[in-house]
C-alpha positions in Angstrom: 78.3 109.4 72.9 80.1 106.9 74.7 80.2 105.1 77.7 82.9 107.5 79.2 82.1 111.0 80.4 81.3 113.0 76.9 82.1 110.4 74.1 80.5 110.4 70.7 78.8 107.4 69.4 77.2 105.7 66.9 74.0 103.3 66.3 75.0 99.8 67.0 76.8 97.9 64.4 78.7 94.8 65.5 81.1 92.8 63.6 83.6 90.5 65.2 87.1 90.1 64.5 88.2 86.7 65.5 91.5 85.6 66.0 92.4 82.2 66.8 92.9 81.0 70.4 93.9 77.2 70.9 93.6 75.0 73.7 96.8 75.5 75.0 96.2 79.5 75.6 92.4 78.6 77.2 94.5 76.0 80.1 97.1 79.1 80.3 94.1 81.5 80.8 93.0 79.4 83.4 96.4 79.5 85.6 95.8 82.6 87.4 97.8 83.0 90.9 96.1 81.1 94.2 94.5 84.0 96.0 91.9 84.1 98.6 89.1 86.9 98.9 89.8 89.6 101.7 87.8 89.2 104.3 86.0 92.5 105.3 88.0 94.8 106.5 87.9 96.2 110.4 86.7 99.8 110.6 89.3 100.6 113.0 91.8 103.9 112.7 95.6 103.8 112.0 98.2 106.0 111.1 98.5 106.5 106.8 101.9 105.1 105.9 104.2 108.0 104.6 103.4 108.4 101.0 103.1 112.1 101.1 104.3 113.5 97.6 104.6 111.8 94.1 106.5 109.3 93.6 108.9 107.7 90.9 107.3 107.2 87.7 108.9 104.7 84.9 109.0 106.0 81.8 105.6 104.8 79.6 106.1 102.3 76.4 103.2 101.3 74.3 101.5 98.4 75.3 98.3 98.2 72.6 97.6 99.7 69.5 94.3 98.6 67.8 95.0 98.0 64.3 94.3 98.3 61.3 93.2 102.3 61.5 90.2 103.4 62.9 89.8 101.3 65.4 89.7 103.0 69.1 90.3 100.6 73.0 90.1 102.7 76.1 89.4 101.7 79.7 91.5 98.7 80.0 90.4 95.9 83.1 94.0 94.1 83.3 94.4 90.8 85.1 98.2 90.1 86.0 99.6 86.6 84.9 101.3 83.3 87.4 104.2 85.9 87.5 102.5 88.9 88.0 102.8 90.6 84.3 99.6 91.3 81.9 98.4 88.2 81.5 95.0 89.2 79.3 92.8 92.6 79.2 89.6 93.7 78.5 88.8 97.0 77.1 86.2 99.6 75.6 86.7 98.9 71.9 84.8 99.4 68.4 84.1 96.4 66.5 83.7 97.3 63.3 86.5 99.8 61.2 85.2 103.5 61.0 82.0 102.9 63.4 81.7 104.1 66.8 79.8 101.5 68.8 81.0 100.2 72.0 82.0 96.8 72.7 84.4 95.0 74.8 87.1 92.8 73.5 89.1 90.8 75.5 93.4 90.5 74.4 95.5 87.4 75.7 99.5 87.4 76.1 101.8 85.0 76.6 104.7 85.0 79.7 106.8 87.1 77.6 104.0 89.4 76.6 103.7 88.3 73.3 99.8 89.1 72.1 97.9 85.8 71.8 94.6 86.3 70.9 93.0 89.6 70.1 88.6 89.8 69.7 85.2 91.2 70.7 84.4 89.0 73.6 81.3 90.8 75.1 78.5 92.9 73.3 75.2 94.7 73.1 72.2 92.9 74.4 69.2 91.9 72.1 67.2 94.9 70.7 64.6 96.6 73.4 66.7 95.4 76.3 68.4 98.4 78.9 72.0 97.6 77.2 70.8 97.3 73.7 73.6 100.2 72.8 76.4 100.3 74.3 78.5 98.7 76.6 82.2 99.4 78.2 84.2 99.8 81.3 85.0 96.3 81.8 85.7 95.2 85.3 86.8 91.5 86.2 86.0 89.4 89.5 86.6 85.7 90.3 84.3 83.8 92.5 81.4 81.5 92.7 78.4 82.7 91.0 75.6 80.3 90.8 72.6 81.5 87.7 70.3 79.3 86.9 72.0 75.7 86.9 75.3 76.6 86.4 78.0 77.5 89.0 80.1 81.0 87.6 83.7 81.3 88.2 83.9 84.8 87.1 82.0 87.8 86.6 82.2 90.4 84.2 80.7 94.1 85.7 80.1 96.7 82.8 78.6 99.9 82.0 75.4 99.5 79.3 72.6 101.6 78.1 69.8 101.8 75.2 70.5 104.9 74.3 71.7 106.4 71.0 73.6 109.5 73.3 76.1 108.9 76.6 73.2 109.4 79.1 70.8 106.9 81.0 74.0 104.6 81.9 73.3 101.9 84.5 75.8 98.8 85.9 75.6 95.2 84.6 77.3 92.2 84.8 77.5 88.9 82.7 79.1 85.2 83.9 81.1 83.0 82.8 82.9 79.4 83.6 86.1 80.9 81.9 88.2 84.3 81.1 87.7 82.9 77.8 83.5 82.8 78.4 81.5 83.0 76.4 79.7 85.6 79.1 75.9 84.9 80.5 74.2 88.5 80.8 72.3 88.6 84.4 68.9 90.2 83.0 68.6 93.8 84.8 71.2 96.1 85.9 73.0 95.8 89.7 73.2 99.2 89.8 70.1 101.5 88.7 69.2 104.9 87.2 66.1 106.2 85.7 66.8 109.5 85.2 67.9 111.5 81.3 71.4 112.5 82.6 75.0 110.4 82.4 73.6 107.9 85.1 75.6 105.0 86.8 78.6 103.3 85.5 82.4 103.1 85.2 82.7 99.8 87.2 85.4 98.3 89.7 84.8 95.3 91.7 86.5 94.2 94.6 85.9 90.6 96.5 85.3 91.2 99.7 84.1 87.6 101.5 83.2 84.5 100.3 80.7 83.1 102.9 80.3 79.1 101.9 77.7 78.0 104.7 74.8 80.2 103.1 76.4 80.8 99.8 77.0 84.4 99.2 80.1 86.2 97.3 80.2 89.7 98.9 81.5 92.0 96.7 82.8 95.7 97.0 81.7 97.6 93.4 83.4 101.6 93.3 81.6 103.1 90.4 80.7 107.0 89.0 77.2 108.6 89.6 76.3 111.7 87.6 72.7 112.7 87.5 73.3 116.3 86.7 72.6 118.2 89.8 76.3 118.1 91.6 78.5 116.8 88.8 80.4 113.4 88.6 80.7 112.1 92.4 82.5 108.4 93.2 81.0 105.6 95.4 81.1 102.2 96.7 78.5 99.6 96.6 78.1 96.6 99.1 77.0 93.9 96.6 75.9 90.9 97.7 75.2 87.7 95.7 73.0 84.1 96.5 73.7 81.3 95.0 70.3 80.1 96.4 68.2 83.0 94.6 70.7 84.0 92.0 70.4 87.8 92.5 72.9 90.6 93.8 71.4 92.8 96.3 72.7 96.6 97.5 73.6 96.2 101.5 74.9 99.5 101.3 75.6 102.5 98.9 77.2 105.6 99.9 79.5 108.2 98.2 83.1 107.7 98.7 85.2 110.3 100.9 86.4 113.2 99.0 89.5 114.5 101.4 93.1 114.5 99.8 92.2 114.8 96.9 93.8 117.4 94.2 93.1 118.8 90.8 96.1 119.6 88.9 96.7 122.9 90.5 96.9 121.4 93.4 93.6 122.6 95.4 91.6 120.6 97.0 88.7 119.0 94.8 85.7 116.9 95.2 85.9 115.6 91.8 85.8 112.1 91.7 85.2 110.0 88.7 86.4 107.5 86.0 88.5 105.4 88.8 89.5 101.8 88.4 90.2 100.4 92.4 92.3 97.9 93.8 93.1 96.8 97.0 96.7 95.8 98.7 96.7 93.3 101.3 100.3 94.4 102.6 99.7 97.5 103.8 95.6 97.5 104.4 95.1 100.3 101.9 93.1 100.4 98.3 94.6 102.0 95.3 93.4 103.8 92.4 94.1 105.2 89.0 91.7 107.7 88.1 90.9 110.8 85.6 92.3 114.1 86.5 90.1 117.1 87.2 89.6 119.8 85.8 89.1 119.1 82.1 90.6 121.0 79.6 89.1 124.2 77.7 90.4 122.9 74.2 89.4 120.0 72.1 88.7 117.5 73.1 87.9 119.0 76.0 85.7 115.5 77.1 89.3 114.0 77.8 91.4 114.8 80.6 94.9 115.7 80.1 96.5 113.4 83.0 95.6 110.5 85.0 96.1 110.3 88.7 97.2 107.5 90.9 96.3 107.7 94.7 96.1 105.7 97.7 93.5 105.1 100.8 93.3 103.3 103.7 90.6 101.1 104.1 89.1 102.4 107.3 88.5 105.6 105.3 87.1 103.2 102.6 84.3 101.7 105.0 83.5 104.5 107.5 84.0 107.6 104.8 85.6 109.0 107.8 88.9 110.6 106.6 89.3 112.6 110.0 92.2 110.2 111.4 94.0 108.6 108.5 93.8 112.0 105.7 91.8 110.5 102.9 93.6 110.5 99.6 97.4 110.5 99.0 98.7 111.5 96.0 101.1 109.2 95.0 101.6 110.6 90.9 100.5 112.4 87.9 101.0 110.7 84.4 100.7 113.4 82.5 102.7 115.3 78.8 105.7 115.3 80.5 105.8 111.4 81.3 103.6 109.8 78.1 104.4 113.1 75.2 100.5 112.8 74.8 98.8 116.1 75.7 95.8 113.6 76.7 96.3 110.5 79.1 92.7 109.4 80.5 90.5 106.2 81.6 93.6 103.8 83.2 93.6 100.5 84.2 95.5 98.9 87.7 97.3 95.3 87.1 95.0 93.3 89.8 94.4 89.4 90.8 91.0 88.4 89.5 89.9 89.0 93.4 90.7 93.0 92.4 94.3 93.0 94.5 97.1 93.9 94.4 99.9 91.3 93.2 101.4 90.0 96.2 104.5 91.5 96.7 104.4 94.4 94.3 106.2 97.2 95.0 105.4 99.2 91.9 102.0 99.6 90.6 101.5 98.2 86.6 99.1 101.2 85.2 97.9 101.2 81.5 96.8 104.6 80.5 94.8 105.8 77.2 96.5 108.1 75.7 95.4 110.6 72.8 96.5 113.7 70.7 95.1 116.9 70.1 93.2 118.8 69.3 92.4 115.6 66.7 93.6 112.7 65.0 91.7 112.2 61.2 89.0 114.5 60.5 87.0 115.3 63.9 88.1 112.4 65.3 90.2 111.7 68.2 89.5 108.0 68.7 91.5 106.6 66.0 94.9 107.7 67.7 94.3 105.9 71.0 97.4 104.3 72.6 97.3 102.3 75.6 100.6 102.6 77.6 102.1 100.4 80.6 104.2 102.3 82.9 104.9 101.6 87.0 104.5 103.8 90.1 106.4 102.8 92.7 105.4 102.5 96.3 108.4 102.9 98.3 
């Protein structure tokens, strides 16, 4: 199974495909937009702006298409570029043709969008360690990580576990001195689970603070917990690093606020899963792109037919107090009827590498996985994954 919520997988078989990145692309990969971490935000009460319905939608085109066949990429981490288009991605991705192992694979593009480089950047850890299986759901952060001797300038958060089925996932994250890394694995998981159902995973990092005078990077993780009992439930993690110790610690952990949100038929739901999180400075709110619930009843019923995009304030965020500003707002469904795929799951937000929101966007850059049905070659789904960029606008 794999990393995502009812995936099959395979035993681990890696095999990189390397394509050729010079020195020129690494100095543009560097160049991301001046930004500064938020600082934490005031848990005070305002009035939700008036995004009440859906919103416009732009119509979908295909954005990346692993080739040759039988390769699969879902759960694209997207970093925007100097001027705020795709710049690189990272995504869940096979490594070797006709294997189902997960990986992550990082994909450059120039200004124009033009794919630069294209290769597994990230993979299993050695055997007998917790993410000697698999590993997906990449999330990107940029700050100042100090392991061991070395000072970190970004940090790659990820889903792993050692098992040869979707179950006992836990949260871990690697460094590195550049998008290009290579990426240094932090030893144990940020983000535990012991138990023998799905676990912990399905990372999205947020800076919160940067405090220089004792050396911390504060960091805001949103992430999915399943352990069987009251199905797939979405919280936030106050993660806090020291550059002294070289550890993260949990300074809080709490499940997210359910309120607003809908399933497809338009009740109210507590279903909360699969959501990649970013935040906008403009208007003091975080976004997210997230599955849609419920499932469906025909294969593959482990994908979900739409992906939802919603907003929240951030008071809501850090009191999980939905009582004065309403929770979630729906702000669109990308479903059949916008992508022609009867399955559109496991989406990606363009962000900043401090998880933000471009600085003056008014349309959100969304890629979405889409997929066929009931099945692509054989039994297989995988092989017909599509990512898609399309925009929801905000006003």
């Amino acid at each position: 199974m794999s990393l995502r919520l009812g995936r099959a997988q395979s035993a681990r078989i890696i095999a990189t495909m390397i394509a050729c990145a010079t020195s020129a692309i690494l100095l543009l990969l560097l160049l991301l937009p001046p930004q500064t971490p938020i600082a934490r935000l005031a848990a005070t009460s305002r009035q939700a702006p008036l995004l009440t319905s859906a919103t416009s939608s732009s119509s979908p085109v295909p954005w990346y298409d692993p080739a040759p066949a039988h390769f699969y990429a879902y759960a694209p981490a997207v970093l925007a570029n100097s001027s705020d288009g795709i710049g690189q991605q990272w995504t869940c991705h096979n490594s070797t043709a006709n294997v189902f192992h997960d990986a992550i694979w990082s994909t450059t593009y120039s200004s124009s969008g033009a794919m630069l480089t294209d290769a597994e950047t990230f993979h299993t850890g050695a055997s007998g360690t917790w993410d000697s299986s698999n590993v997906c759901d990449p999330a990107i952060l940029q700050g100042s990580f100090k392991y061991g001797a070395t000072m970190y300038s970004y940090a790659l958060f990820f889903t792993g576990n050692n098992r040869a089925d979707a179950n006992g996932n836990q949260i871990g994250v690697a460094f590195a001195t550049s998008l290009a890394g290579p990426w240094i694995s932090y030893p144990s998981p940020v983000i535990t689970y012991s138990g023998s159902a799905w676990g912990a995973g399905q990372p999205s990092a947020t800076s919160v603070s940067v405090n220089t005078q004792n050396g911390t990077d504060e960091l805001l993780l949103f992430y999915t917990y399943n352990d069987g009992t009251s199905g797939s439930v979405g919280r936030r993690a106050d993660l806090v690093w020291s550059n002294s110790s070289g550890s993260f610690s949990v300074s809080s952990d709490s499940a997210l606020p359910t309120a607003g949100l809908l399933d497809l038929g338009g009740s109210p739901t507590s279903a909360l899963a699969n959501m990649d999180v970013a935040y906008n400075p403009a208007d003091n709110d975080f976004y997210t792109a997230m599955d849609a619930w419920p499932l469906p009843s025909d294969a593959p019923a482990y994908l979900a037919v739409a992906v939802q995009v919603y907003r929240i304030s951030a008071h809501d965020v850090w009191t999980g107090d939905s009582s004065a500003d309403g929770g979630w707002v729906l702000l669109a469904t990308l479903d059949s009827s916008l992508t022609g795929a009867p399955r559109n799951h496991n989406a990606g937000l363009l962000e900043t590498g401090y998880g933000q929101i471009p600085a003056g966007t008014t349309a959100l850059t969304v890629l979405l996985t889409t997929a066929p049905a009931p099945w692509c070659v054989g039994s297989r789904v995988e092989w017909c994954y599509t990512l898609y960029e399309t925009s929801v606008s905000l006003t």
